[in-house]
C-alpha positions as CSV (number, residue, x, y, z in Angstrom):
1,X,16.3,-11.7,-35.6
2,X,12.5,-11.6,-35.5
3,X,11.3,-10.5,-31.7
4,X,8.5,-12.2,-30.3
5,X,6.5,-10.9,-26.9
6,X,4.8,-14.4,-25.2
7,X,3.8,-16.0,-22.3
8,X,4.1,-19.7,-21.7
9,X,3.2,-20.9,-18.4
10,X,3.7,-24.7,-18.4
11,X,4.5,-28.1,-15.8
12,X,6.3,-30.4,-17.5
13,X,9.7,-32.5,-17.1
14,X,12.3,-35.2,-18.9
15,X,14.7,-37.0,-18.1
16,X,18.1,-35.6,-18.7
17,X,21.5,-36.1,-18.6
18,X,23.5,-32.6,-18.3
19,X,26.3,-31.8,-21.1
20,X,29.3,-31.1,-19.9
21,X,29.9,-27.2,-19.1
22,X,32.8,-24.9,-20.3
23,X,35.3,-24.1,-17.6
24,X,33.6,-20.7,-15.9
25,X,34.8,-17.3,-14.0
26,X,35.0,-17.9,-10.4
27,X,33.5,-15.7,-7.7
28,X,35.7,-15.1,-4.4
29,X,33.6,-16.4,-1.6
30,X,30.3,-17.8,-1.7
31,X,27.3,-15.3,-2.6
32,X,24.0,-14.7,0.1
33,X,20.6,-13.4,-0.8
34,X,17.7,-13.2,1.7
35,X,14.8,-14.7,0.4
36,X,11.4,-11.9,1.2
37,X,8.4,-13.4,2.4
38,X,5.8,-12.9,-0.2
39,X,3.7,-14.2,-3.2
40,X,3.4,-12.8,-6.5
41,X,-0.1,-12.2,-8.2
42,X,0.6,-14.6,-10.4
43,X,3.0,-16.4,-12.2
44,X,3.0,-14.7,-15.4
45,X,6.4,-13.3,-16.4
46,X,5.5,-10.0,-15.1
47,X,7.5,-8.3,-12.2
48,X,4.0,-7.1,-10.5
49,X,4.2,-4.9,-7.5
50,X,4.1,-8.2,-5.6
51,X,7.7,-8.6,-5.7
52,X,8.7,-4.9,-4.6
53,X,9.6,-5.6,-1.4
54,X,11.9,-8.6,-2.8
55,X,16.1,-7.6,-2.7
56,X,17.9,-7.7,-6.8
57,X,20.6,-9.4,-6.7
58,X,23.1,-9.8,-10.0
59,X,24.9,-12.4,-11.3
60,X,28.4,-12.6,-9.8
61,X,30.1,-14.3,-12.7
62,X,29.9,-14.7,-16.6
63,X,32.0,-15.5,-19.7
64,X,32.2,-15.5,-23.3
65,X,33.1,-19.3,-25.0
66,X,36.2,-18.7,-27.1
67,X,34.9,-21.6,-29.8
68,X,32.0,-18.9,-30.4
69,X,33.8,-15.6,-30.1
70,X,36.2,-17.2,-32.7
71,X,33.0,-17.6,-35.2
72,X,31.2,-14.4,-34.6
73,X,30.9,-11.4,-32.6
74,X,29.2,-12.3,-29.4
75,X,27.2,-10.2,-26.7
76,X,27.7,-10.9,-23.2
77,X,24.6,-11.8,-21.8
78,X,23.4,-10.6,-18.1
79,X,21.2,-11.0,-15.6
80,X,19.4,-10.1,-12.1
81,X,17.2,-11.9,-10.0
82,X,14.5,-11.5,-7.5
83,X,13.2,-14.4,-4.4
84,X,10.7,-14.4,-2.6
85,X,8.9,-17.7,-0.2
86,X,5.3,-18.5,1.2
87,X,4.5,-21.4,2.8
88,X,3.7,-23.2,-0.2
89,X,6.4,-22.3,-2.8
90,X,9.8,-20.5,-3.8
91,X,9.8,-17.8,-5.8
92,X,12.3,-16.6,-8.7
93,X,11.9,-14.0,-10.8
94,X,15.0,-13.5,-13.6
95,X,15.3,-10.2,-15.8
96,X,17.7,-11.5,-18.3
97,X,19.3,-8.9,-20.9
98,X,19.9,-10.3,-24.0
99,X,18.9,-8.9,-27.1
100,X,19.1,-12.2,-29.4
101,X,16.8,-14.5,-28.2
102,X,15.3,-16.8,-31.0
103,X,11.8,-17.3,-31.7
104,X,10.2,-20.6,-30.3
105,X,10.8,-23.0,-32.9
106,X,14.3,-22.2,-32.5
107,X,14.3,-22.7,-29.1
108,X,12.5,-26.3,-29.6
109,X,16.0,-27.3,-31.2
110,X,19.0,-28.9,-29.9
111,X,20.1,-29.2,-26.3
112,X,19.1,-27.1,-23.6
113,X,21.8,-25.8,-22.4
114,X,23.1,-24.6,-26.1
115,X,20.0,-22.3,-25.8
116,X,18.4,-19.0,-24.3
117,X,17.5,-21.3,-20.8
118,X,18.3,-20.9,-17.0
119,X,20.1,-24.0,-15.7
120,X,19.1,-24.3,-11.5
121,X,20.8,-26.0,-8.8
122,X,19.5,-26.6,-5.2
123,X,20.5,-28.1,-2.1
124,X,17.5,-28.4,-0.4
125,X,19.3,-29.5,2.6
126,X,22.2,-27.2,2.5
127,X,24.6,-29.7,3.5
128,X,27.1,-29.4,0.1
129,X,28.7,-26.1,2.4
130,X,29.0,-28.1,5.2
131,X,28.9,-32.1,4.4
132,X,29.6,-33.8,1.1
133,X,32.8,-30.8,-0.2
134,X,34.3,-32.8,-2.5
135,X,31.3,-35.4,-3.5
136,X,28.2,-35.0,-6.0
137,X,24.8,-34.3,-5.1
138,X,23.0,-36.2,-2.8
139,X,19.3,-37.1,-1.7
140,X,18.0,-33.6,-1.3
141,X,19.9,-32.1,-4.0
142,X,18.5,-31.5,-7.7
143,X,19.4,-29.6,-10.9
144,X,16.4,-28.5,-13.6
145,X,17.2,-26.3,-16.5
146,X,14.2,-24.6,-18.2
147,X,13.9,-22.6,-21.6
148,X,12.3,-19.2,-23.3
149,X,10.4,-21.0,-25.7
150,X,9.0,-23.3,-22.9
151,X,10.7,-26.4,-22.7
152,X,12.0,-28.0,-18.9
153,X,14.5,-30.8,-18.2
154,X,15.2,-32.0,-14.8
155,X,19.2,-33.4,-14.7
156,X,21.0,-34.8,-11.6
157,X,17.6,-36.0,-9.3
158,X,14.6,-37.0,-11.1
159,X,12.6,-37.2,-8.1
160,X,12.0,-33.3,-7.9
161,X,11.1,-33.7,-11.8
162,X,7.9,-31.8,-12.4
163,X,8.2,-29.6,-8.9
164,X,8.1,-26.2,-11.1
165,X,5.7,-23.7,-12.7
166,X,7.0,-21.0,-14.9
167,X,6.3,-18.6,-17.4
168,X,8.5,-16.5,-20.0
169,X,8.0,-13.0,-21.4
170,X,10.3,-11.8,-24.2
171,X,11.0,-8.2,-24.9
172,X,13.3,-6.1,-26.6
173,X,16.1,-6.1,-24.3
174,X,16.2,-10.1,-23.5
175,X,12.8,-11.4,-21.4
176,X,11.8,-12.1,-18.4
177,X,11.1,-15.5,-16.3
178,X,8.7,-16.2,-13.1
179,X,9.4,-19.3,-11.9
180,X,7.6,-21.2,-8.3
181,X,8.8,-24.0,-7.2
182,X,5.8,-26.4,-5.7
183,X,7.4,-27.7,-2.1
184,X,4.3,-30.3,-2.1
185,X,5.0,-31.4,-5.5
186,X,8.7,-33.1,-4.0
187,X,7.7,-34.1,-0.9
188,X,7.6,-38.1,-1.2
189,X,11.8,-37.0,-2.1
190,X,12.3,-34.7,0.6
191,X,9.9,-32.7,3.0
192,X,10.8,-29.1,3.4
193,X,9.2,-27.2,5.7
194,X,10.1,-23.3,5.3
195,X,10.6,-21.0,8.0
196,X,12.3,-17.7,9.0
197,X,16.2,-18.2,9.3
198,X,16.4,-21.6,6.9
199,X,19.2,-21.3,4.4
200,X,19.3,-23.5,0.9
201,X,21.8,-23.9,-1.2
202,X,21.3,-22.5,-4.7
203,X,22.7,-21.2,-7.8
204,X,21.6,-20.4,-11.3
205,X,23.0,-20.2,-14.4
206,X,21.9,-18.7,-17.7
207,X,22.7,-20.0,-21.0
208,X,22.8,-17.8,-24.2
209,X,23.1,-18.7,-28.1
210,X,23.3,-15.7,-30.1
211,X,23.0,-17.4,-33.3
212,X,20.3,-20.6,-33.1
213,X,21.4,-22.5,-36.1
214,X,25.2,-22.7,-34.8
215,X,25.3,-25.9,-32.0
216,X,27.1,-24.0,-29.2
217,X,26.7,-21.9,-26.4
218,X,27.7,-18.1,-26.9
219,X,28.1,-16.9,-23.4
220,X,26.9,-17.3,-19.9
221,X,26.3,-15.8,-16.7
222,X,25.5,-17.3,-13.4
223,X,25.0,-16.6,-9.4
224,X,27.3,-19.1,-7.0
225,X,30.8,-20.0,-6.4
226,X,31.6,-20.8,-10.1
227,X,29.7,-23.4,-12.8
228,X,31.1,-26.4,-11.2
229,X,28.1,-26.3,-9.3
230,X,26.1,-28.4,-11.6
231,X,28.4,-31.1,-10.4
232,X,29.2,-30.5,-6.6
233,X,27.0,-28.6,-4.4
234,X,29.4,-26.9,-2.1
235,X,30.0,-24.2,-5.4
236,X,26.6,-22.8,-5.0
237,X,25.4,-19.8,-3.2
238,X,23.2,-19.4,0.1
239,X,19.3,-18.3,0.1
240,X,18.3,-17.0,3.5
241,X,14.6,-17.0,4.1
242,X,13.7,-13.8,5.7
243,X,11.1,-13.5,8.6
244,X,7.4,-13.5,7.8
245,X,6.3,-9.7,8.9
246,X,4.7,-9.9,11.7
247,X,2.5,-6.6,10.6
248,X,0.1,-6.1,7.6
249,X,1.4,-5.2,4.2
250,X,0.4,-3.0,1.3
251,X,2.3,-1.6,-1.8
252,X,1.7,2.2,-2.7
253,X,0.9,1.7,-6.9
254,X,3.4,4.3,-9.2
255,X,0.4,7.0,-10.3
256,X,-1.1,10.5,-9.8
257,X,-4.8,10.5,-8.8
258,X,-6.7,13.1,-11.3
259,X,-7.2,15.3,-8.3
260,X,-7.0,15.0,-4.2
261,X,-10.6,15.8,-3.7
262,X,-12.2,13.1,-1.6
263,X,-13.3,10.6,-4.2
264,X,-12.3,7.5,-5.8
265,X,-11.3,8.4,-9.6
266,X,-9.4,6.9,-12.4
267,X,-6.5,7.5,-11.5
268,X,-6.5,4.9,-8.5
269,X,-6.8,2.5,-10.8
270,X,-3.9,0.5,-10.0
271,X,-3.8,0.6,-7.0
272,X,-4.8,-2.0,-4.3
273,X,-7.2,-1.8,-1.7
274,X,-6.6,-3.6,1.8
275,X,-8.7,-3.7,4.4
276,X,-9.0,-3.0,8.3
277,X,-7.1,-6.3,10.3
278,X,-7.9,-5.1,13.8
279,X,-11.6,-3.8,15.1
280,X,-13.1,-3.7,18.2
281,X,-16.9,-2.3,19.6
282,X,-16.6,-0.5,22.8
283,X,-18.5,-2.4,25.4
284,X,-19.2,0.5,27.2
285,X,-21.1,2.1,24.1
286,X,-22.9,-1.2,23.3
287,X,-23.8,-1.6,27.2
288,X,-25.0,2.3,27.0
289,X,-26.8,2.4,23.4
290,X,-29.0,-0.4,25.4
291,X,-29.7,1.2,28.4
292,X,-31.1,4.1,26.2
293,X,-33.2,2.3,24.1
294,X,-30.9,3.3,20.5
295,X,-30.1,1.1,18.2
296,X,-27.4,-1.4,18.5
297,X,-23.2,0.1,17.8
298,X,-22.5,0.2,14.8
299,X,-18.9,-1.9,13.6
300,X,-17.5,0.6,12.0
301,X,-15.0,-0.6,9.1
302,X,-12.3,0.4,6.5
303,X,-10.5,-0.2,3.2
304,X,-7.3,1.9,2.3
305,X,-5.3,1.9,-0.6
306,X,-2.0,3.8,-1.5
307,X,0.2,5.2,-4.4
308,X,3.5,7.6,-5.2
309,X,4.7,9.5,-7.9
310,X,7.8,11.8,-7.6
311,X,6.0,14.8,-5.8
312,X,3.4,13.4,-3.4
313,X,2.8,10.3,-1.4
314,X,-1.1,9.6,-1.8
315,X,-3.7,7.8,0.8
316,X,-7.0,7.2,-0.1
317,X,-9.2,6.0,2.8
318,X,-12.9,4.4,2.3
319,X,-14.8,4.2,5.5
320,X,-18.0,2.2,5.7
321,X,-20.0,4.1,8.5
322,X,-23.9,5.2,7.8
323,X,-24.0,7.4,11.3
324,X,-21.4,10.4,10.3
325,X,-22.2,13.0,12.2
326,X,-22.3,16.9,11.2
327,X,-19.4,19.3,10.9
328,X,-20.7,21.0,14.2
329,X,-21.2,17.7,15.9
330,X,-17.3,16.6,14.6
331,X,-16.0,19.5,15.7
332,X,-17.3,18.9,19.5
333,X,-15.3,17.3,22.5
334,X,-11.9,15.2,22.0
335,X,-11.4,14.2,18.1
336,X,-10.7,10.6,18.7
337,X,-13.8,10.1,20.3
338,X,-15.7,11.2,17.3
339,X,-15.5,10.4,13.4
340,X,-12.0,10.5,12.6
341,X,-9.3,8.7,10.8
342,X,-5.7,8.9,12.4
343,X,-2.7,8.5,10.4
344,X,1.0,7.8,11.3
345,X,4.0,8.1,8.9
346,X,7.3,6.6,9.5
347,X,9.2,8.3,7.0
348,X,12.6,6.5,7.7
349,X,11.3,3.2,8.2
350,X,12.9,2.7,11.6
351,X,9.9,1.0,13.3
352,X,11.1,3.0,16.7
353,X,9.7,1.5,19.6
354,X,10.3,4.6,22.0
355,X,7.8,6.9,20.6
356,X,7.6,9.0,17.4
357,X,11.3,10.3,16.3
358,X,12.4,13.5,14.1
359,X,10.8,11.8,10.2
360,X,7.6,10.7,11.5
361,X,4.9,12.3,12.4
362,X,0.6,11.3,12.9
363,X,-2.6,13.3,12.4
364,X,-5.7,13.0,12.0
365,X,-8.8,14.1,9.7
366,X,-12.3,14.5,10.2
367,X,-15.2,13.0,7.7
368,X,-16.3,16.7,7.9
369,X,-12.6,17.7,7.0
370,X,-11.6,18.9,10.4
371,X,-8.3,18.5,11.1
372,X,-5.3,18.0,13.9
373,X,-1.5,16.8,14.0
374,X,-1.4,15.2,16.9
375,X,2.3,14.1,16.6
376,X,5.6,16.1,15.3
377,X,3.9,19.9,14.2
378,X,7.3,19.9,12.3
379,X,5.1,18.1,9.7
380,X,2.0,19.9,9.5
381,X,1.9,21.8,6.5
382,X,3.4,19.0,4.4
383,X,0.3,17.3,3.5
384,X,-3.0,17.8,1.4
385,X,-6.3,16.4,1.8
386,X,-9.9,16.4,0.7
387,X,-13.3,13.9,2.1
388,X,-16.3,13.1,1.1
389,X,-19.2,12.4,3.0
390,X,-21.5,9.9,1.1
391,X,-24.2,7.6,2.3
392,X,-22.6,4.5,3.4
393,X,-19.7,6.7,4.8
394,X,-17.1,8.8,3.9
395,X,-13.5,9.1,2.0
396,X,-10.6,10.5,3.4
397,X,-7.9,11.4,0.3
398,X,-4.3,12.9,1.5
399,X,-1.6,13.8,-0.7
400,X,2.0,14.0,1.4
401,X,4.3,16.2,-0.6
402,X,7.9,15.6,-0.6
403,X,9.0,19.0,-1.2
404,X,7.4,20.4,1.7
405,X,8.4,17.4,3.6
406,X,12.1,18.6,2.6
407,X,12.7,21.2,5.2
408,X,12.0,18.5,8.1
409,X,13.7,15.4,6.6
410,X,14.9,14.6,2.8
411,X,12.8,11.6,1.5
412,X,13.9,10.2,-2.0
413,X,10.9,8.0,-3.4
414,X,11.7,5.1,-5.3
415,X,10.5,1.9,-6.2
416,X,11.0,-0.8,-3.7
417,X,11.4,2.0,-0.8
418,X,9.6,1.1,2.5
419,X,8.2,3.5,4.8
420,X,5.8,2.7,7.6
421,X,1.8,3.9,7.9
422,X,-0.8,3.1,10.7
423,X,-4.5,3.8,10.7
424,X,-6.7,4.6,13.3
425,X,-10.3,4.8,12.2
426,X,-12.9,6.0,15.3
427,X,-16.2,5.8,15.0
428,X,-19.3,7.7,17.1
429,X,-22.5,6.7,16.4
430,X,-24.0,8.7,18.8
431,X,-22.2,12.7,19.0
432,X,-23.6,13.6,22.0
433,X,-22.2,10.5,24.7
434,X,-19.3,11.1,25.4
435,X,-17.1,8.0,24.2
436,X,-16.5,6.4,21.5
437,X,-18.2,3.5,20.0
438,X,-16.1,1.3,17.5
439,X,-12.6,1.8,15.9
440,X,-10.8,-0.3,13.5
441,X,-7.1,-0.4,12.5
442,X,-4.6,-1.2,10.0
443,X,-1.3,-1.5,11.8
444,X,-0.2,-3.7,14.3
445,X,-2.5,-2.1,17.0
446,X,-4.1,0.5,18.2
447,X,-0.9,1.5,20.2
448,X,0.3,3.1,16.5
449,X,-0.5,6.2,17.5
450,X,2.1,6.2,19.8
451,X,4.5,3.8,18.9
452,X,5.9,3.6,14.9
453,X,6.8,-0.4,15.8
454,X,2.9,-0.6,15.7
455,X,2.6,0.3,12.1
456,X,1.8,-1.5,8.8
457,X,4.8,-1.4,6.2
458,X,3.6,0.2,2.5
459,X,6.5,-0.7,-0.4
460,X,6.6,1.4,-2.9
461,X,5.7,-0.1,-6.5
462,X,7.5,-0.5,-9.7
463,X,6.8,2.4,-12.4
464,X,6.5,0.1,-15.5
465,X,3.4,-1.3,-13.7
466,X,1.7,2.3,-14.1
467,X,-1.3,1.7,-17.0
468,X,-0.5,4.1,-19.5
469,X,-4.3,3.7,-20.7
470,X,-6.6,6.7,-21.0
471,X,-8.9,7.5,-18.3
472,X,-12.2,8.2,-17.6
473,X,-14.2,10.9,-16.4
474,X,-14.4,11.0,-12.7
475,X,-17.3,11.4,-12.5
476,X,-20.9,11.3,-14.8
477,X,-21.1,15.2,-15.6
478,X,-24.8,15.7,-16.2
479,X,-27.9,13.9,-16.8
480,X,-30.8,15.6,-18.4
481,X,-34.1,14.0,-19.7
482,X,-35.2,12.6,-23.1
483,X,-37.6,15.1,-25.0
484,X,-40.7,13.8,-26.9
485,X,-41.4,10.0,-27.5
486,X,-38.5,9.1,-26.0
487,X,-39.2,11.0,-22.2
488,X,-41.1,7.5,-21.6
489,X,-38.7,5.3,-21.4
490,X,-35.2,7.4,-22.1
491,X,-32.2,8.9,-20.5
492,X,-29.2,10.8,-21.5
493,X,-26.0,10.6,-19.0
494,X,-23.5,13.1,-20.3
495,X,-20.1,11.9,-19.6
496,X,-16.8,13.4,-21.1
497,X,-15.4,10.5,-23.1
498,X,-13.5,11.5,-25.8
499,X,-14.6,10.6,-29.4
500,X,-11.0,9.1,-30.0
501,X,-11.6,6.3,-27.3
502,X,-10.9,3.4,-28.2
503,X,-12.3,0.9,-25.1
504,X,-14.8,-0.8,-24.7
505,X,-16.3,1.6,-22.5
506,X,-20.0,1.6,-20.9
507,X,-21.9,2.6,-17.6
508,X,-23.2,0.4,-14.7
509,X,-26.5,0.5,-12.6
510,X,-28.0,-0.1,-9.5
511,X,-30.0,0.6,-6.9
512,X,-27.2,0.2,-4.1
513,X,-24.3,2.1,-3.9
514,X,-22.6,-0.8,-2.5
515,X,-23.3,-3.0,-5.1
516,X,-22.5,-0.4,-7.9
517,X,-18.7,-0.3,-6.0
518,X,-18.7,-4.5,-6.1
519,X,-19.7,-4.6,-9.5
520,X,-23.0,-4.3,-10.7
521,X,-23.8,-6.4,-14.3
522,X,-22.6,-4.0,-16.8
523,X,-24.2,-3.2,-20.1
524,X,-21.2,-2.8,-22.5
525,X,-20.9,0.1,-25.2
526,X,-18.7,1.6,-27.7
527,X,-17.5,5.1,-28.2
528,X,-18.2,6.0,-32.1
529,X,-16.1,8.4,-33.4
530,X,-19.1,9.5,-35.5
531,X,-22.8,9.0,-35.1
532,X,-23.8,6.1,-33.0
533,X,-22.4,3.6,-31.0
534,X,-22.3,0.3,-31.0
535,X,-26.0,-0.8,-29.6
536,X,-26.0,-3.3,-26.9
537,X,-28.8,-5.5,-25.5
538,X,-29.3,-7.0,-22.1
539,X,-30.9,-6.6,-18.6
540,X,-29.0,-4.8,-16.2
541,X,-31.2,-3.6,-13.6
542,X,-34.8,-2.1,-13.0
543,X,-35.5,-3.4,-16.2
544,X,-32.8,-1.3,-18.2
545,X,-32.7,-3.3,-21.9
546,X,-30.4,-1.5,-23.9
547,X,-28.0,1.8,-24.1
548,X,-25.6,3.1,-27.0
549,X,-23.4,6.1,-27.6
550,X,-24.2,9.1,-29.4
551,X,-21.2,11.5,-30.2
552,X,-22.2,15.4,-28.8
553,X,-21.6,16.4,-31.8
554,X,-24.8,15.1,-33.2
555,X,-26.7,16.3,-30.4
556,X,-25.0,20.1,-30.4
557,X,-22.6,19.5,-27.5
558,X,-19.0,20.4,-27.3
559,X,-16.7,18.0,-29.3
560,X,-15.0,15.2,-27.8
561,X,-18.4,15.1,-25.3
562,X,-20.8,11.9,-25.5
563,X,-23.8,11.1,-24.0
564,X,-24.6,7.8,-23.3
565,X,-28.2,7.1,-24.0
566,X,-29.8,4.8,-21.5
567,X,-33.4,2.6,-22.2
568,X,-35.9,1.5,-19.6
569,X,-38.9,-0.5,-20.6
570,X,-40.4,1.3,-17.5
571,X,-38.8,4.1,-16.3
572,X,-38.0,3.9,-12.3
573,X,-38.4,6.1,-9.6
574,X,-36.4,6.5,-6.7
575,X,-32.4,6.5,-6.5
576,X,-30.3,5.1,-8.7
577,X,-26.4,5.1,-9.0
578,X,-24.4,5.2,-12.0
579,X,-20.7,4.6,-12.7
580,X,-18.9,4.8,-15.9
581,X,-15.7,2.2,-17.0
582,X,-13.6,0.8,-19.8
583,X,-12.5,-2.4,-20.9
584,X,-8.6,-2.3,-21.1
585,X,-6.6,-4.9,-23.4
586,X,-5.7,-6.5,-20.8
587,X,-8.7,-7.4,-19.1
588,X,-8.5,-4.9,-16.2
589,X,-11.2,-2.3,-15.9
590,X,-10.9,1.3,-15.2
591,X,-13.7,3.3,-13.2
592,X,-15.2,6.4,-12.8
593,X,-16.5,7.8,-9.7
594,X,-20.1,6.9,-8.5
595,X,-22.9,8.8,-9.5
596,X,-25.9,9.1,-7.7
597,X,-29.1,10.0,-9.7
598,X,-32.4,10.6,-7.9
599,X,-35.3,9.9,-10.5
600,X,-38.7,11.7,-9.5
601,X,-41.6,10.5,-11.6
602,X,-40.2,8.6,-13.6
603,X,-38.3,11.9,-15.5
604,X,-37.2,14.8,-13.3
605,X,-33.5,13.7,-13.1
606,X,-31.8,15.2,-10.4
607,X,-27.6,14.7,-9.9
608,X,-26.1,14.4,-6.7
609,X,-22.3,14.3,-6.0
């Protein structure tokens, strides 16, 4: 049967009047599943790194129709899902294993429920397990059923009709379905407010038809008491919502960065960046910078972002803070009161509120790379770490490694593992008085580096969200000038992109390092396997009106090299900054690292890293 990969995202509903179901497998007792509080990037099909904190739970009962297994041989189908809730919506996600689904135009035929759909029943108001045993569904009680090829039928309310999203993604094991479930969208039927501890009755049940010209359903599998739950509420099973977190959140992206060596490269590219929640400005500072006549404190600020492969555990921390001091200066009086970023694991995830136990342990790194544990010395040789001092701060990059870690406590990574991490940031703008000036935080409070209760929770992401794209260099590798006519007005950046590239791939421009990170207009380019590029025009910045790719080969460089050629209708002077990317298929960008160029008379070309 042909496979098809697709996505259909649709909001739609019909009236419907269920078919009667085959007699099903019972389960013995009624099935629970806590409910994670969470939203997913988007509703898509695709089990982002959103949902790794969200528990799997199977389906508890399936079958195989005997009026099908006596026409053909059947597979069994099979299936796991995932829940999470916000305050908007519920959240499923279904990973469905069935290697026969039919195309869409199949699909599009016959009923429902004698196709590849999941059939859903709810009891908004869990009273069916309570109330109402041996009766139907009431009020607050509905049934929808939607399909792969992207149609939806309410049955057995039609007053929540219409109350879902979804989306579908076949692949070659079955596919995959994202549904949320809009609690706005019923309200005028019921109002449902969620909230930590509220339960709802639900089950699910997923339809399979092996063969899409035969009029039948093949086989089934479901989550609940037993099928009669499409008729009497008390047969489903119970959703728990679990407690919103009352600390910040962050999933640690499946990858390897090309190297622990203080900067941003390629090989963060997945991950996510979150930012500081807690900051504070020592009034003592602000009241003294005054007194002395120097300018005003400084807020110092941070971003942080996380990833894990099966050696290392990696942090990569971006401070924004222009008044780093020198390595002499850093290395001077207590190391919290100068520029230094602490860091607390809780390797077991126990969230002690005593103190610091036996698996975790906090230390803390200098911008100038100094460094201290400050808790558990059991620890202190299991870690790695690089910075980078650059003008509108510094990076902190750490790489934990498990095997080291091994002697002191055995850590397993694997996706959906939770550990806890706090993050001290302090900031002096001024070396020489003796206190510190700002700090900010991500964690709970500043207390984290004391108590593991007071840290932020990192889950670790799924593996199949890794990009398996090529990456870029980390960094532009040399810039030279343009010889003859072209020294006007030209410039060659040298960048290691191999010849076999694919991408769209190009460089970006502009006179502010911070504005280069955000984003600055690109000029897009291809990578010629022979000769030149693919010329593109447009204004990017300092009147830059064109750039193309030449391969180093034509220019006497090593193969696999090219330099990207870069026009000014007036060359500047002064500092620019550079940064290399590439398109992906999917609409995601990769980067390199910035670049900054100092240009001195409108050719000496000087690179700084």
């Amino acid at each position: 049967m042909t496979k098809l990969k697709r996505i259909s995202a649709i909001l739609l509903a019909a009236a419907f009047v269920v078919s009667t179901l085959a007699f099903s497998v019972s389960a013995e007792g009624e099935p629970t599943a806590s409910v994670a509080y969470g939203t997913p990037e988007a509703i898509d099909g695709v089990l982002d790194d959103k949902w790794a904190g969200s528990v799997k739970v199977d389906d508890v009962f399936r079958a195989i129709e005997s009026a099908a297994a006596a026409v053909h041989e059947v597979t069994q189908v099979r299936a796991s899902m995932r829940t999470m809730w916000d305050e908007g919506n519920l959240y499923f996600f279904f990973d469905v294993a069935d290697p026969t689904v039919g195309t869409v135009e199949q699909e599009n035929e016959g009923a429902l429920w004698q196709r590849n759909t999941i059939q859903f029943f709810m009891d908004w108001g869990h009273e069916g397990h309570s109330t109402n045993a041996g009766g139907g569904y009431d009020s607050n009680d509905c049934g929808f059923q939607l399909n792969v090829g992207g149609r939806s039928e309410s049955f057995n309310n039609a007053a929540f009709a219409g109350s879902w999203d979804f989306a579908t993604v076949v692949n070659d094991a079955g596919y995959t379905m994202e549904v949320a479930i809009d609690f706005s969208k019923f309200s005028s039927a019921y109002e449902f407010v969620p909230a930590a501890g509220k339960e709802i009755g639900f089950g699910f049940i997923v339809c399979d038809s092996d063969e899409s010209y035969t009029w039948h359903r093949d086989s089934f599998c479901g989550w609940g008491v037993s099928a009669l739950m499409q008729d009497y509420p008390n047969q489903m099973g119970v959703l728990a919502l679990a407690a919103k977190p009352g600390y910040p959140t962050a999933t640690a992206a499946y990858g390897t960065p090309g190297a622990v060596d203080g900067a941003y490269d390629s090989g963060w590219r997945n991950s996510v960046k979150v930012d500081d929640n807690v900051r504070d400005v020592n009034q003592e500072a602000v009241d003294y910078h005054i007194s002395q006549g120097w300018a005003p404190v400084t807020q110092v600020r941070s971003g942080a972002r996380f990833m894990w492969d099966e050696n290392n555990f990696y942090i990569l921390v971006e401070v924004a803070d222009p008044t780093v001091g020198s390595l002499e200066e850093e290395s001077t009086g207590n190391p919290w009161l100068r520029n230094v970023v602490q860091i607390g694991v809780d390797l077991g995830y126990e969230r002690d509120a005593n103190g610091y136990d036996a698996n975790d342990f906090g230390f803390e790194i200098g911008a100038r790379g100094t460094v201290r544990q400050f808790a558990n010395n059991s620890f202190a040789d299991c870690y790695t770490y690089a910075t980078t001092v650059t003008e509108a701060g510094y990076v902190v990059e750490i790489a934990i490694d498990y095997s080291k870690i091994g002697a002191v406590y055995e850590f397993d990574p694997e996706a959906g593992k939770q550990i806890g991490v706090g993050i001290i940031v302090c900031d002096s703008d001024t070396w020489y008085t003796w206190h510190r000036d700002s700090v900010c935080i991500w964690g709970v409070s500043e207390l984290l580096n004391t108590y593991p209760n007071q840290f932020g929770v990192v889950t670790f992401g799924f593996k199949e969200n890794a990009s398996s794209e090529a990456s870029l260099p980390s960094v532009i590798d040399s810039i030279s000038d343009a010889t003859g006519d072209d020294k006007i007005n030209h410039l060659y950046l040298n960048a290691a992109i191999s010849a076999s590239e694919t991408r769209e791939v190009g460089i970006i421009f502009s006179d502010t390092e911070a504005s280069c990170e955000a984003g600055a207009k690109p000029l897009f380019i291809r990578v010629a396997e022979e000769g030149h590029g693919k010329s593109a025009i447009g204004f990017i910045q300092s009147g830059c009106y064109g750039s193309h790719v030449i391969t180093a080969a034509n220019l006497g460089g090593e193969e696999g090299d090219s330099v990207i050629a870069v026009y000014w209708q007036e060359m500047p002077t002064g500092t620019l900054y550079a940064r290399t990317f590439a398109k992906n298929s999917d609409g995601t960008y990769d980067y390199g690292a910035i670049a900054t160029i100092v240009l001195e008379d409108g050719a000496s070309v000087l690179p700084i890293k």
